[in-house]
Steps between C-alpha positions, in 0.01 A plus 500: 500500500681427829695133530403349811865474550597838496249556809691224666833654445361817668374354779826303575682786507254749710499166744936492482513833415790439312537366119760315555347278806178513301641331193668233768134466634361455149784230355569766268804719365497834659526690144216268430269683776667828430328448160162400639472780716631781204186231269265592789589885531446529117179310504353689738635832396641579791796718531764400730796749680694298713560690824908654494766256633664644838856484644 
């Protein structure tokens, strides 16, 4: 089951798009939302491959 919680971390950070401002949004540690979003991605069985850092 989903926390309500974890859908709120998402959305903060598709809004900020960025973890960091979305834990500032949220009143929240950014590891903290880190942690919601990796909850979420395992809950949902999704399988994540973040996109190669450039110079």
């Amino acid at each position: 089951m989903v926390d309500l919680n974890l859908i709120r971390a998402f959305i903060a950070i598709y809004e900020t798009e960025s973890v960091s401002r979305a834990a500032a949004k949220l009143n929240l540690s950014q590891p903290s939302v880190s942690h919601a979003l990796n909850r979420l991605r395992i809950c949902s069985k999704i399988h994540y491959s973040p996109a190669p850092a450039t110079a």
